[in-house]
ZAVOBA-987509 format. One line per field, with one value per residue (C-alpha): residue in one letter; y, z, x. Coordinates in Angstrom, 3 decimals. Layout:
REM residues N
type <- [A_...]
north <- [Y_...]
up <- [Z_...]
east <- [X_...]
This chain:
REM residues 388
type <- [X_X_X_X_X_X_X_X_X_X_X_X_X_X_X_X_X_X_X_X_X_X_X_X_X_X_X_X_X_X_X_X_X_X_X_X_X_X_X_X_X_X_X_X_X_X_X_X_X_X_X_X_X_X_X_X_X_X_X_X_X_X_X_X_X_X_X_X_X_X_X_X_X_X_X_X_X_X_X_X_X_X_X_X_X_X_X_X_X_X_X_X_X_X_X_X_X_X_X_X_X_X_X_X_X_X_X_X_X_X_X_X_X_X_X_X_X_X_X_X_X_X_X_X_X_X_X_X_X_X_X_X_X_X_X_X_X_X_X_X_X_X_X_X_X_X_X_X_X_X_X_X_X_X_X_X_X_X_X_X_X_X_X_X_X_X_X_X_X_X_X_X_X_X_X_X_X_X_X_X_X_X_X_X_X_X_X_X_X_X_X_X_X_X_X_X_X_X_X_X_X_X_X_X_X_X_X_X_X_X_X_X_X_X_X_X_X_X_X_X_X_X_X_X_X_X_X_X_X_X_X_X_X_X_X_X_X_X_X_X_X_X_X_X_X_X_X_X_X_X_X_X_X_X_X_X_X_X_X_X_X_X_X_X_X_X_X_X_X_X_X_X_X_X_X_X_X_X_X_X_X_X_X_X_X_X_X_X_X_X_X_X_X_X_X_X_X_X_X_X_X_X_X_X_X_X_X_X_X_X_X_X_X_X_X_X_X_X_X_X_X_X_X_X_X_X_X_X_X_X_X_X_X_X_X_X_X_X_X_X_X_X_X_X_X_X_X_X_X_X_X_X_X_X_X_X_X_X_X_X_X_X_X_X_X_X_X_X_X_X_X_X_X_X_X_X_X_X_X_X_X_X_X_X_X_X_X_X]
north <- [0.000_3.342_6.854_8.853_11.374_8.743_9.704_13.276_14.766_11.982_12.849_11.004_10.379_11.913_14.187_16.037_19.002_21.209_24.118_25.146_23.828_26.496_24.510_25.102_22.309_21.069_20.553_19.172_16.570_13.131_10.037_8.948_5.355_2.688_-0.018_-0.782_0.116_4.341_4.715_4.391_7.332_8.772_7.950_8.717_6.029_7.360_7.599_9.806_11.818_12.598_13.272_15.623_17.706_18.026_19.825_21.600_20.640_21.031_18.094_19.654_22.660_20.351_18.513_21.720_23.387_23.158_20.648_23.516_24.824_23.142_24.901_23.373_22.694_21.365_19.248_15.181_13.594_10.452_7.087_6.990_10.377_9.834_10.736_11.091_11.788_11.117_14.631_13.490_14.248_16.214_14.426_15.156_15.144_18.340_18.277_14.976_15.973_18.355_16.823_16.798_16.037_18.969_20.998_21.064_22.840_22.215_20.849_18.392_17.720_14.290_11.576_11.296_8.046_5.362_3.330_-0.174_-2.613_-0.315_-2.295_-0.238_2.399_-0.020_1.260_3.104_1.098_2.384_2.700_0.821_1.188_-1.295_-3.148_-2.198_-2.384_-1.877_-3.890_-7.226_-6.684_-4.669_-5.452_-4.036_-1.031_2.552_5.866_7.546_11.212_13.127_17.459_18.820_22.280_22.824_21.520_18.340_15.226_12.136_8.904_5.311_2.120_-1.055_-3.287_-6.023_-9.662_-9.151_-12.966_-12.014_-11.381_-13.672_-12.783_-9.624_-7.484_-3.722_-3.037_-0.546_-0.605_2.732_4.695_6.756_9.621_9.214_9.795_11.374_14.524_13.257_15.167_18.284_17.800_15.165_13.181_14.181_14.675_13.141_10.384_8.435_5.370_5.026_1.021_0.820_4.411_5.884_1.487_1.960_3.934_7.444_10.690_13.031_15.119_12.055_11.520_14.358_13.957_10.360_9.568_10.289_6.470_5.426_7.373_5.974_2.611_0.610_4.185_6.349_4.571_7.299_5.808_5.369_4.044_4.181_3.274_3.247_3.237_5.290_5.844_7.705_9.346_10.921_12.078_11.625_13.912_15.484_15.244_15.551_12.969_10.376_8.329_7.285_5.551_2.226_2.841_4.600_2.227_2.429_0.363_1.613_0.784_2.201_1.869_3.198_6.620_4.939_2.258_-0.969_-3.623_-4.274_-5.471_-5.156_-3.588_-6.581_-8.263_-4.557_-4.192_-7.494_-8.678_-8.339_-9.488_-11.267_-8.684_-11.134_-9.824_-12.699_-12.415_-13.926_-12.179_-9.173_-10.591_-13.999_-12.383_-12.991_-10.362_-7.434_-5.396_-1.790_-0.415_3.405_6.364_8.777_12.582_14.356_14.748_12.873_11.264_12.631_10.659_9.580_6.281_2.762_2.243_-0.444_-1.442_-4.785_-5.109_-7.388_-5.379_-4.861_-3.174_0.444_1.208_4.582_3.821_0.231_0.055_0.291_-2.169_-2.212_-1.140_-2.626_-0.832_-0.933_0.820_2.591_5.936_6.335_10.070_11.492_9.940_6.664_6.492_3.998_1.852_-1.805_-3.589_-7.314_-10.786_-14.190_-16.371_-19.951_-20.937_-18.248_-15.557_-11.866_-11.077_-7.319_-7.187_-3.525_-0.136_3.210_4.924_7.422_7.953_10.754_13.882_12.984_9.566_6.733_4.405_3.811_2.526_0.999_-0.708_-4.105_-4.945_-6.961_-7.401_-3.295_-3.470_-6.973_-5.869_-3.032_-5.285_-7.319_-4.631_-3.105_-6.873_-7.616_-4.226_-4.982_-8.800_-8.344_-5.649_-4.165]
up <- [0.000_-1.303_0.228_-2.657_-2.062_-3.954_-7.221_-6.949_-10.142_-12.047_-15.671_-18.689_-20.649_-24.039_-26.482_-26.814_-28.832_-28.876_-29.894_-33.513_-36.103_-37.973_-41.073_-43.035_-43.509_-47.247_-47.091_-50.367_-50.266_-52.472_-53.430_-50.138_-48.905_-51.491_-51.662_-49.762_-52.525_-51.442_-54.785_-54.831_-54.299_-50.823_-50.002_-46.480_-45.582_-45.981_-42.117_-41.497_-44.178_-42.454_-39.075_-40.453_-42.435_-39.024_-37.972_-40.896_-43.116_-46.518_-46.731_-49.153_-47.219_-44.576_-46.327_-47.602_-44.238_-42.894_-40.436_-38.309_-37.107_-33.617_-32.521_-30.352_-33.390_-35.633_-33.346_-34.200_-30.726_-30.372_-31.527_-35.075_-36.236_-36.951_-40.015_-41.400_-45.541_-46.577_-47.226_-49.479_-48.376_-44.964_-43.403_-44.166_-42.771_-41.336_-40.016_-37.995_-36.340_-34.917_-33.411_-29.617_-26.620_-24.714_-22.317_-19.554_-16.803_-14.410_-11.199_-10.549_-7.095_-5.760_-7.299_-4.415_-5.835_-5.019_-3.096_-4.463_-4.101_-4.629_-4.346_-3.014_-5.301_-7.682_-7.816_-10.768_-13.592_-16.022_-20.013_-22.476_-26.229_-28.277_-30.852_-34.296_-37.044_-35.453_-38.070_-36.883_-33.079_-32.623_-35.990_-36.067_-32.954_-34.550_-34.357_-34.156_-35.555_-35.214_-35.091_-32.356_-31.550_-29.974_-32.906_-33.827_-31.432_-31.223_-28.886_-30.004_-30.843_-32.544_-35.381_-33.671_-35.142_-36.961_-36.369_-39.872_-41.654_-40.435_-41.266_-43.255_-40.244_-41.004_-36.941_-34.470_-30.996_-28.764_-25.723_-25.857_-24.843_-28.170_-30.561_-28.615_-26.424_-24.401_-21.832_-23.725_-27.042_-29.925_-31.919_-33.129_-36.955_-39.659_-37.662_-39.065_-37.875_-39.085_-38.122_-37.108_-37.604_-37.601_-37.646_-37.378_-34.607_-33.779_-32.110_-33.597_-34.863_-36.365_-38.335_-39.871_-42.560_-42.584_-45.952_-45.107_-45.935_-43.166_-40.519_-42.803_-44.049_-44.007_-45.081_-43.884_-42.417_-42.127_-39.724_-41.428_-38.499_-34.580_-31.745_-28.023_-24.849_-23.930_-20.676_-22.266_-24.351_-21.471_-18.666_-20.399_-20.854_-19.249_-15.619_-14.449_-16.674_-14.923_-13.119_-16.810_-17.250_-16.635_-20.307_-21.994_-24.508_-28.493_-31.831_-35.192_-38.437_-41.485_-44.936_-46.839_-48.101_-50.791_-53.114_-51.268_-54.444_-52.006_-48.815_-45.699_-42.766_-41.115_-44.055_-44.578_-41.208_-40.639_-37.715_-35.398_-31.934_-30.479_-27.916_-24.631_-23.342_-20.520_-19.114_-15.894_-12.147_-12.186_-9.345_-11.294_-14.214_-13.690_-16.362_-18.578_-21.207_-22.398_-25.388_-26.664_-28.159_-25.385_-26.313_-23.122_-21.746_-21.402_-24.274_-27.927_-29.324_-32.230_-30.613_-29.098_-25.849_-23.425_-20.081_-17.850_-14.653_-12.805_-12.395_-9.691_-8.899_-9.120_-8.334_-9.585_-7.510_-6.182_-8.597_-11.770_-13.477_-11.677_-13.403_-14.228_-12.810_-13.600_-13.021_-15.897_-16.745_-20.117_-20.545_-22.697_-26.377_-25.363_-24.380_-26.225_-26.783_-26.059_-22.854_-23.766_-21.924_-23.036_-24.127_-23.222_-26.994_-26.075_-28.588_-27.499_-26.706_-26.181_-22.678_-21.848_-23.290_-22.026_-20.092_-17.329_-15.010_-12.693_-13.466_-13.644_-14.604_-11.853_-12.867_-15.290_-15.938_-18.311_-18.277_-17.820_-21.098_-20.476_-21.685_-22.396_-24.579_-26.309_-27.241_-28.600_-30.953_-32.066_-33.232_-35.242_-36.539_-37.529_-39.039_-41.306_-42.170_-45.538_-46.664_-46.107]
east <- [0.000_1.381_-0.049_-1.510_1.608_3.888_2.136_3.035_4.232_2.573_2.295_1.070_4.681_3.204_3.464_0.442_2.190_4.924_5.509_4.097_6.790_8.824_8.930_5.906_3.198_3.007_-0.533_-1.078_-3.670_-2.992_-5.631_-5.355_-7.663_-9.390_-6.501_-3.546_-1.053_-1.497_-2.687_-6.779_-9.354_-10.175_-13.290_-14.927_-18.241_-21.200_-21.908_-18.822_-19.442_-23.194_-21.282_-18.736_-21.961_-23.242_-20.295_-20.156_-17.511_-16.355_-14.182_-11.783_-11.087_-10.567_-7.849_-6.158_-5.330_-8.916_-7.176_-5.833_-8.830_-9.215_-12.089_-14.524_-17.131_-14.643_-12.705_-13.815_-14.337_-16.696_-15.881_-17.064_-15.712_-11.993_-10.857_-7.163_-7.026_-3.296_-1.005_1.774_4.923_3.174_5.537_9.382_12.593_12.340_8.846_9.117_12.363_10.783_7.773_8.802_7.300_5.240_8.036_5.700_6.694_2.971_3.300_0.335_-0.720_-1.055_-3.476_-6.331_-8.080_-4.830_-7.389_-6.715_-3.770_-0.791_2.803_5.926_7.418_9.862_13.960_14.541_15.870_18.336_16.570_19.387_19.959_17.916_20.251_20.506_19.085_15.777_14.365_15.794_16.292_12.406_10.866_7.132_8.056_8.092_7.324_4.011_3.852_0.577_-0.644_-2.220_-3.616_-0.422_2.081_3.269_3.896_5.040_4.905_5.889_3.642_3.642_2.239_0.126_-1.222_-4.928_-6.325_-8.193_-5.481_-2.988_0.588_-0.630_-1.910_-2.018_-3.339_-0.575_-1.394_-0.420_-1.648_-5.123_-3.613_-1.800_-4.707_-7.017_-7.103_-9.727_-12.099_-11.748_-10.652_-11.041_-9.185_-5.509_-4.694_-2.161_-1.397_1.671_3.321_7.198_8.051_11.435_12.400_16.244_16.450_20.200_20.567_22.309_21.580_19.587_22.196_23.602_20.723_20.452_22.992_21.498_19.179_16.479_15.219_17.377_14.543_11.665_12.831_9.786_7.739_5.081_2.340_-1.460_-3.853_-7.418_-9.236_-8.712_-10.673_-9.492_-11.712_-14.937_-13.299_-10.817_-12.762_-15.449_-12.746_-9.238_-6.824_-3.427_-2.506_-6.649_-7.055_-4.498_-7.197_-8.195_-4.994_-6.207_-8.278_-5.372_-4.820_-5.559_-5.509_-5.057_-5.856_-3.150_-2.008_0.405_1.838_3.472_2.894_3.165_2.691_-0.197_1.846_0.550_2.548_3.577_5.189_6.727_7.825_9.377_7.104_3.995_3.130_0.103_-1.822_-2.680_-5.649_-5.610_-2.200_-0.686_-1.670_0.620_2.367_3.502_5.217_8.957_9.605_8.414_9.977_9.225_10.438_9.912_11.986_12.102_12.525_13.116_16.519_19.015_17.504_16.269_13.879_16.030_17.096_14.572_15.372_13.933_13.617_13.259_12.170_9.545_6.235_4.304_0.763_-0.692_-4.122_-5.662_-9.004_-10.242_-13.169_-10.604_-8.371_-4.915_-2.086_1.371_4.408_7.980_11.106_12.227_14.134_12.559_11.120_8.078_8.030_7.683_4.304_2.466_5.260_5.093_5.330_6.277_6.338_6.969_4.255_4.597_5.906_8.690_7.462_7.062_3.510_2.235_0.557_0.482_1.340_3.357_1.181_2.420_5.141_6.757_9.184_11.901_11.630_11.846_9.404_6.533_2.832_1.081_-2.843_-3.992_-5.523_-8.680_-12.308_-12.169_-9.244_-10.095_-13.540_-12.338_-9.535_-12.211_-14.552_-11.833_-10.334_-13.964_-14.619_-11.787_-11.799_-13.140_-10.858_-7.261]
């Protein structure tokens, strides 16, 4: 049992925004969803297309800068309402080295609902360098790029097994807080996912005399469907929003940016991993690993970094799912990146997600992904199965 002072300073490890970008946006809009090859004709269902004339918009405006305004009205919230029309070339070399996470400088007070099963604070465990290339040691972990009112962002996540599309999944799994403001906002816009990105390593000065294929070597990635928890949605958010973290999880649904010759991500990206949405008692895993690309000093977001420890429990409030907790020095950036066991055939098997953690960074969270999360997988798997 932990007093609710131990979560002072909690803060979700994100990257809502940043400051605006100085580079300019090339908002040039390009055929953008029919076929998995990048090159078919953007078409919206007819359902969206009736929510987004309720809010009033002209679609092509919307796609030609439109995107910016994040006015109350205009801002996409509820579950059906995500949409994401690819921008050719949106994201270049200049644009996503800049996308950072926020340089928050609040002080939240302590977390007053730490009324379940709450497990000593865990020793702070040291983040190391992932191997390179990224590609063989972490195929199918990447980096998530995405605009907010506040500029662009990033956080980390990672291409998961679709049971109806076995071996050609096109699914990423992150953290809600990723893709979705929450509370009081809506959902975030030109999401990309970049599998195994800057795959052989570096700083980010390094990089940037890098090709830029090196940062982007399996490509750009949009997100053309998402869904993550109505928890999240209703009272999510920034540090008010912590008590949601049990439900800050998300799944995504992408294709490409380029023409694929009508591959799907996980043959692209060189792997996938089964989500276990029935894993072991918290306290009878020997073993977790998180991996992310943390921005915030002493780290900058241009290298994957992990961490293994053996978790233990964190209770936002008794009547919500316990969370796992590890020690772990990684900063904001890698929230949504994977938290892995080993399934009993050996294989690595996504059981949690980057979640939350304290300034500076001593340990991290992540949610127990149960009959919220795996109804949520299904919907989207099924909403899918007879097209990619």
């Amino acid at each position: 049992m932990m007093a609710a002072a131990a979560l002072t300073a909690v803060v979700a490890l994100t990257a809502t925004g940043c400051g605006p970008s100085d580079e300019p946006a090339n908002d040039k809009p390009t055929n953008a969803a029919g076929d998995t090859s990048g090159g078919g004709k953007f078409e919206i269902p007819k359902e969206i297309q009736d929510k987004l004339k309720e809010h009033g918009f002209d679609l092509d405006k919307w796609k030609n800068g439109e995107w910016k305004n994040w006015s109350k009205d205009k801002w996409l919230r509820e579950a059906g309402e995500f949409i994401n029309p690819i921008i050719k070339d949106f994201w270049n070399p200049d644009k996503i080295g800049k996308a950072k996470p926020p340089q928050d400088n609040t002080k939240p007070g302590d977390v007053s609902e730490d009324q379940g099963k709450t497990d000593p604070e865990p020793d702070a465990v040291p983040a190391k360098a992932v191997g390179t290339p990224y590609d063989k040691t972490a195929p199918g972990v990447g980096l998530l790029v995405f605009s907010t009112p506040e500029g662009d962002a990033r956080c980390t996540a990672t291409v998961v097994k679709d049971p109806a599309h076995p071996g050609k999944s096109n699914l990423v799994w992150t953290a809600a807080h990723c893709v979705h403001a929450g509370k009081n906002g809506g959902w975030y816009r030109n999401l990309i996912f970049v599998p195994s990105f800057n795959k052989t390593g570096g700083t980010a000065g390094e990089i940037k005399n890098k090709p830029f294929e090196e940062r982007v070597p399996k490509g750009k990635w949009w997100a053309d469907d998402l869904a993550t928890s109505k928890e999240w949605i209703k009272d999510g958010g920034a540090v008010p929003g912590v008590p949601m973290a049990p439900y800050d999880f998300a799944l995504m649904h992408v294709k490409p940016e380029e023409n694929t010759g009508g591959k799907s991500l996980e043959e692209i990206a060189g792997g996938a991993y089964d989500v276990n949405f029935n894993a072991s008692p918290i306290g009878k895993i020997p073993s977790l690993t998180a991996q992310g690309y943390p921005a915030e000093a002493p780290f900058d977001g241009a290298s994957l970094q992990q961490c293994t420890d053996k978790p233990t429990r964190l209770s936002m409030a008794a009547e919500k799912p316990t969370m796992y907790r590890i020690g772990c020095t990684m900063t904001a950036g890698s929230s949504g990146g994977p938290w892995f066991t080993k399934g009993t055939d050996g294989k690595l098997q996504l059981i949690s997600n980057m979640s939350m953690g304290p300034r500076p960074a001593k340990w991290a969270a992540g949610p127990h992904l149960g009959p919220e999360a795996k109804s949520l997988f299904d919907a989207m798997s099924q909403k899918w199965a007879n097209k990619q």
